[in-house]
PAMARNU-722793 format. One line per field, with one value per residue (C-alpha): residue number from 1; y, z, x. Coordinates in steps of 0.05 Angstrom, whole numbers. Example, Ala and Ser with C-alpha at 12.3 -4.5 7.8 and 13.67 -1.06 7.14 Angstrom:
2
seq = c(1_2)
y = c(-90_-21)
z = c(156_143)
x = c(246_273)
***
This chain:
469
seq = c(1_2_3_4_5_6_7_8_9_10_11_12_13_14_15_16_17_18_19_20_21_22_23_24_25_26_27_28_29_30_31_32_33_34_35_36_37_38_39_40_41_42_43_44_45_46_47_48_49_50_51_52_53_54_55_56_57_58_59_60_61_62_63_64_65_66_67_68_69_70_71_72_73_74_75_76_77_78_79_80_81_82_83_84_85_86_87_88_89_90_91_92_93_94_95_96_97_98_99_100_101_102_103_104_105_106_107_108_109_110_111_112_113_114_115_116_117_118_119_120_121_122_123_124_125_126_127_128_129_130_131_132_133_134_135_136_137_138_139_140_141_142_143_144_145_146_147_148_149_150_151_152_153_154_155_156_157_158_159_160_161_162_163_164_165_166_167_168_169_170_171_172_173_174_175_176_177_178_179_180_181_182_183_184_185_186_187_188_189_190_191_192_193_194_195_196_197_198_199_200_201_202_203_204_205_206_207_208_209_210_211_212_213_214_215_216_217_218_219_220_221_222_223_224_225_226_227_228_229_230_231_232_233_234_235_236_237_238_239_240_241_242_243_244_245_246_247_248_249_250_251_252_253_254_255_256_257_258_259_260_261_262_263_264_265_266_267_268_269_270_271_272_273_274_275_276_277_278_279_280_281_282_283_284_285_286_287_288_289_290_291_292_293_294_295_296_297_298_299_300_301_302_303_304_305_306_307_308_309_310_311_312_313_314_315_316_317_318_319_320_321_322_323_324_325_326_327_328_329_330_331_332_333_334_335_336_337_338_339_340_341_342_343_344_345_346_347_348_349_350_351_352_353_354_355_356_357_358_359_360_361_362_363_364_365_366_367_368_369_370_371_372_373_374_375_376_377_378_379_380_381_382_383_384_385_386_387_388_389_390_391_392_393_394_395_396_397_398_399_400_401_402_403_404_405_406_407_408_409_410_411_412_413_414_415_416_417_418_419_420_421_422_423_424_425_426_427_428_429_430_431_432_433_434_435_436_437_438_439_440_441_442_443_444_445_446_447_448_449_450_451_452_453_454_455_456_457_458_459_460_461_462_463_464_465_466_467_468_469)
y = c(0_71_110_175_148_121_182_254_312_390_436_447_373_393_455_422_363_427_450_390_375_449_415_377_414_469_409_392_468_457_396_429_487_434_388_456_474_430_465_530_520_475_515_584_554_518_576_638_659_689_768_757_773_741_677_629_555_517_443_395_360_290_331_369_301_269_342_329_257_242_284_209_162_179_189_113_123_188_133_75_132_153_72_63_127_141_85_113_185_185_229_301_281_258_314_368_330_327_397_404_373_419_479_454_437_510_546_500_510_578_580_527_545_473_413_369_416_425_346_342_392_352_287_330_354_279_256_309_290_208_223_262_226_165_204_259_208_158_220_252_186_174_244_246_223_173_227_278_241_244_316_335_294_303_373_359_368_429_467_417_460_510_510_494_557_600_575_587_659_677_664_689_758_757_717_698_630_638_686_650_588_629_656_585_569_605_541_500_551_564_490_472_528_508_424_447_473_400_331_269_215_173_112_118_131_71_30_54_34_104_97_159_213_176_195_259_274_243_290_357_326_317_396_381_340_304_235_205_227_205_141_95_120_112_37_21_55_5_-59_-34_-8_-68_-94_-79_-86_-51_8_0_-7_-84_-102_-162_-118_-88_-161_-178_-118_-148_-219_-181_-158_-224_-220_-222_-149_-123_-152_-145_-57_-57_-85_-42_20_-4_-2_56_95_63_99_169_175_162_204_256_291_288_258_314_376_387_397_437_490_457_421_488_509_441_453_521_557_643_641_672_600_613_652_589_541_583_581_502_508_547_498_445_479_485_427_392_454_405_344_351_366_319_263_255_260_217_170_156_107_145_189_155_120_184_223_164_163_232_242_185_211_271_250_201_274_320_264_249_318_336_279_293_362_403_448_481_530_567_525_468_492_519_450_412_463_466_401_389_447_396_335_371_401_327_292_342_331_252_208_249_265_196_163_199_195_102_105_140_84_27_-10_-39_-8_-48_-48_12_58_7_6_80_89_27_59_128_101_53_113_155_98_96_180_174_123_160_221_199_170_217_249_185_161_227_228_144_145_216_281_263_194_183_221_170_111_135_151_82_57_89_57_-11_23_45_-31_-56_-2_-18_-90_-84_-22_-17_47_68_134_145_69_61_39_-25_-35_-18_-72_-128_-119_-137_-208)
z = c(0_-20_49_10_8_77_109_85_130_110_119_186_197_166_223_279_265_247_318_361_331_337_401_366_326_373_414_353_345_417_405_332_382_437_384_352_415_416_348_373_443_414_356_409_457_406_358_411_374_437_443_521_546_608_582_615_585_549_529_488_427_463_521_459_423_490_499_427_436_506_478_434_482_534_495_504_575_569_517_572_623_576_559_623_639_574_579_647_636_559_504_525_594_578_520_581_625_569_575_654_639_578_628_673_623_593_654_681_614_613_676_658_684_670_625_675_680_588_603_655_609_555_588_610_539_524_564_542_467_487_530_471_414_423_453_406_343_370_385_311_278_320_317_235_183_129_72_121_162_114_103_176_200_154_177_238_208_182_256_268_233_243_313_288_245_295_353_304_271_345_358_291_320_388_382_457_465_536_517_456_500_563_497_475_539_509_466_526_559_499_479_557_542_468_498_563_493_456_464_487_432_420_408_475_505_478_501_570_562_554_492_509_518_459_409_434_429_359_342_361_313_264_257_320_262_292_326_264_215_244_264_207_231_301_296_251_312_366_320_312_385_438_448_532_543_621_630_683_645_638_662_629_552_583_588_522_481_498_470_412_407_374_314_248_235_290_279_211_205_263_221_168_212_240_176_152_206_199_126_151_195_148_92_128_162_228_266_236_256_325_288_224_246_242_177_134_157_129_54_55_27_26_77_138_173_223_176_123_182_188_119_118_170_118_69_109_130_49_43_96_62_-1_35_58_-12_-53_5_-14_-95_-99_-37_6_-21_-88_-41_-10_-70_-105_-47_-20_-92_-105_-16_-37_-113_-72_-26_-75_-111_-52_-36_-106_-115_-44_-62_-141_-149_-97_-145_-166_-105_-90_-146_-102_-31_-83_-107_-46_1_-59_-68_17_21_-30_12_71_21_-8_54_81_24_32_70_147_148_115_171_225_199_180_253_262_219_211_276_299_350_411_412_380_435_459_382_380_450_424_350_359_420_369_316_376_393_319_323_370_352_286_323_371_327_268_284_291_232_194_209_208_126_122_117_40_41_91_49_-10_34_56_-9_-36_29_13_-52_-23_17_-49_-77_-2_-4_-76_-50_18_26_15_-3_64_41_39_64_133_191_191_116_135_186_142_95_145_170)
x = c(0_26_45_25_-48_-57_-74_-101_-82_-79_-22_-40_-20_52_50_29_85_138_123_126_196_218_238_278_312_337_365_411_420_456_480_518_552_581_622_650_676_733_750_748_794_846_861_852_894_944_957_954_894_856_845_836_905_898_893_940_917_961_951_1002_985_967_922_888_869_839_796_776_755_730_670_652_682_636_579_550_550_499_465_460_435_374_360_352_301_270_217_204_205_188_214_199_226_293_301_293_340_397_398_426_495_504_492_539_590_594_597_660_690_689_726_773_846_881_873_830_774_777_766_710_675_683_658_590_583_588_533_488_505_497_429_401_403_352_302_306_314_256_218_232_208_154_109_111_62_108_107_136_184_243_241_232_283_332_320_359_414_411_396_460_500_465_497_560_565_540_593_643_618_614_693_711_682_700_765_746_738_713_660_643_626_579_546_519_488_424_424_394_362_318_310_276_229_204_207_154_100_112_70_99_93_34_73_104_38_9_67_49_-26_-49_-94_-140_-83_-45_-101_-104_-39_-44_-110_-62_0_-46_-82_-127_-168_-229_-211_-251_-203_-143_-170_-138_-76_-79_-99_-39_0_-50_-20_53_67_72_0_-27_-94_-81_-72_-14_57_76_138_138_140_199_236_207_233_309_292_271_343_360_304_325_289_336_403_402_379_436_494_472_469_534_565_533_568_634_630_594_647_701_678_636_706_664_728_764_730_772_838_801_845_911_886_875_946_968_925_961_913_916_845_827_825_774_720_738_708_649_636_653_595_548_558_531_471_464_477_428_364_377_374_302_273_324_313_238_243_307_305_357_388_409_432_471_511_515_549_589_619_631_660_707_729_750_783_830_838_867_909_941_950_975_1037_1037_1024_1071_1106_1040_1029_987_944_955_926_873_849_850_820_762_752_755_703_662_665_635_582_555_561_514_465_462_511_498_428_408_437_410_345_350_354_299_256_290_287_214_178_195_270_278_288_342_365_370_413_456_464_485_532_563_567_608_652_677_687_730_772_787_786_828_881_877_938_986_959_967_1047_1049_1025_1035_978_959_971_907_863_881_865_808_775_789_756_695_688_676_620_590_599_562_502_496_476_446_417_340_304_264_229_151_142_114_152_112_134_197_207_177_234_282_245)
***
């Protein structure tokens, strides 16, 4: 059955599901802000870059790539901390919550006078990062009608970066990283507010035996229609959530939903997801992005370095407005092929020509810079927000808040290995070298997608998890 014809809703349908993941989206806005800030203080603190002349800090190469990536090796731990509250507490909950740790985070990092407190903040900006994700991804994929669900998640991204660029516009003014970083705690502070005006999901509600506020709550996503038109749709939601005929939560569902674990429609979305964030993370320059700084100086380029990071920022907010039209008239998984491809053709091309081509400065730093600038454009447009939002879909409904926790702390534990290790691999096969391997990397993923990956968009989560048995 065609997902576009299941249900008929107006545009104030598409408004009422815009608003209850504004939520959302102003999380990720946050979210976008705290993983720039490692950029921002290593490159202050390692180049002398701040205007504050009182600043004292100083941190060594090894202390600045443990800063950069304890922020994704304790992520899973703020994911293991929301698994084990967010069927408790729910969605809206748990998003509030997220944001208390962030607070705390900024405000010792702005007051940071040695390396231990730049890692405690980093840890807290971790668990805030970890805790957020599956309730704001279950919650994302749970509150939207099929035909929307791509484009509004995939908007995620976009307010991702949107953080990102203005963390990083903010320093480039200031040239304070201290001030830049008490500036961003309006990020939380403005995301609790917008969370208190949202629903909790219906899907969550149901799973907690609360049929009556679950269609209500369904009625207001849906335009406040009449319970009679959204009907249809809320007994698809009855026979996809876990069946309870009490209303008191059944702890017995809660044992069930880790057998379920085990199911062929579970193990196999999670290798795929596994694997599709092996290859986001290699090709996406995510790992990179705390030592952007110190990998302009390296391309050589005649740029301002720190306005070139913003605008590496601006692409991907370009980049992620085109992923949430071209996401429902291409799919994701041309998407994903076609950006893959072209992420790994370019980085095979900085690296031949970073070994090949160094007597042709400044046409050199020119070319790669460009054609670095590009990866972080089309991975933007498919390979990152198509990720984010499989998770969203792609599990069924009752593992998939365990799914999503387990996923995205699985996704972090790869970050920071690369991140982690970037620079010892860098000098061990040398600066251009690694972009070559890693380009021809990504062409097996092209080969392995090509195969395994099924197109998810405009189907129905229940279609979506019949594929997989």
């Amino acid at each position: 059955m065609d997902a576009n014809n299941h249900y008929q809703y107006g545009i104030k349908s598409t408004l009422a599901q815009c608003w209850a993941i504004s939520g959302v989206w102003f999380l990720q806005l946050q979210l976008g802000a705290q993983v720039m800030i490692s950029t921002v203080v290593i490159g202050a603190i390692e180049n002398r870059a701040s205007k504050d002349a009182n600043e004292s800090l100083s941190i060594t190469s090894e202390e600045a790539s443990w800063f950069a990536s304890l922020l994704y090796l304790f992520t899973p731990v703020g994911n293991i901390l929301s698994l084990l509250l967010l069927d408790r507490f729910g969605h809206k909950k748990c998003m509030i919550l997220t944001n208390i740790p962030s607070i705390i985070a900024q405000i010792i990092l702005y007051f940071a006078e040695n390396v231990e407190i730049l890692y405690a903040s980093s840890i807290l900006m971790a668990l805030t990062l970890g805790f957020s994700n599956a309730p704001s991804l279950a919650y994302a994929g749970e509150v939207c009608e099929p035909k929307l669900r791509g484009a509004l998640t995939s908007a995620l991204n976009v307010f991702y970066y949107g953080g990102s660029i203005i963390l990083t516009m903010v320093y480039s003014i200031t040239m304070q990283w201290r001030l830049t970083v008490l500036l961003t705690t309006v990020f939380p502070m403005l995301t609790i507010a917008i969370l208190l005006t949202t629903p909790d999901s219906p899907m969550w509600l149901l799973a907690k035996g609360k049929h009556s506020k679950a269609h209500r709550n369904l009625s207001r996503l849906r335009g406040k229609v009449s319970y009679e038109k959204c009907e249809n749709e809320f007994q698809e939601m009855v026979r996809y959530s876990s069946p309870s005929n009490n209303d008191e939560p059944n702890q017995k569902e809660n044992t069930n939903a880790w057998k379920h674990l085990f199911e062929p429609e579970v193990i196999r979305p999670f290798c795929l997801m596994t694997i599709y964030f092996f290859f986001m993370n290699l090709l996406s320059g995510l790992p990179l992005l705390p030592y952007l700084v110190s990998i302009l100086k390296e391309f050589d380029a005649p740029v301002n370095v720190e306005w070139t990071i913003s605008f590496s920022m601006a692409l991907s907010i370009v980049g992620s407005l085109m992923a949430v039209f071209l996401i429902r008239t291409l799919g994701k998984r041309f998407l994903t092929l076609f950006t893959l491809s072209i992420c790994s053709v370019c980085y095979i091309a900085i690296g031949l020509i970073g070994v090949y081509w160094k007597n042709a400065e400044p046409t050199t730093s020119w070319a790669v810079l460009i054609l670095f600038l590009t990866t972080i454009l089309i991975s933007s447009i498919g390979i990152t927000p198509v990720s984010w939002t499989l998770v969203t879909e792609i599990f069924p409904a009752k593992s998939r808040n365990i799914l999503c926790s387990v996923c995205t702390g699985v996704c972090f534990i790869i970050t920071f290995f690369m991140a982690k290790y970037y620079p010892e691999l860098s000098i061990l096969v040398e600066f251009y070298n690694l972009f070559t391997i890693v380009g021809i990397v990504g062409l097996f993923g092209c080969i392995y997608f090509y195969f395994y990956l099924p197109e998810t968009e405009n189907k129905t989560l229940q279609e979506i998890t019949e594929f997989f048995k």
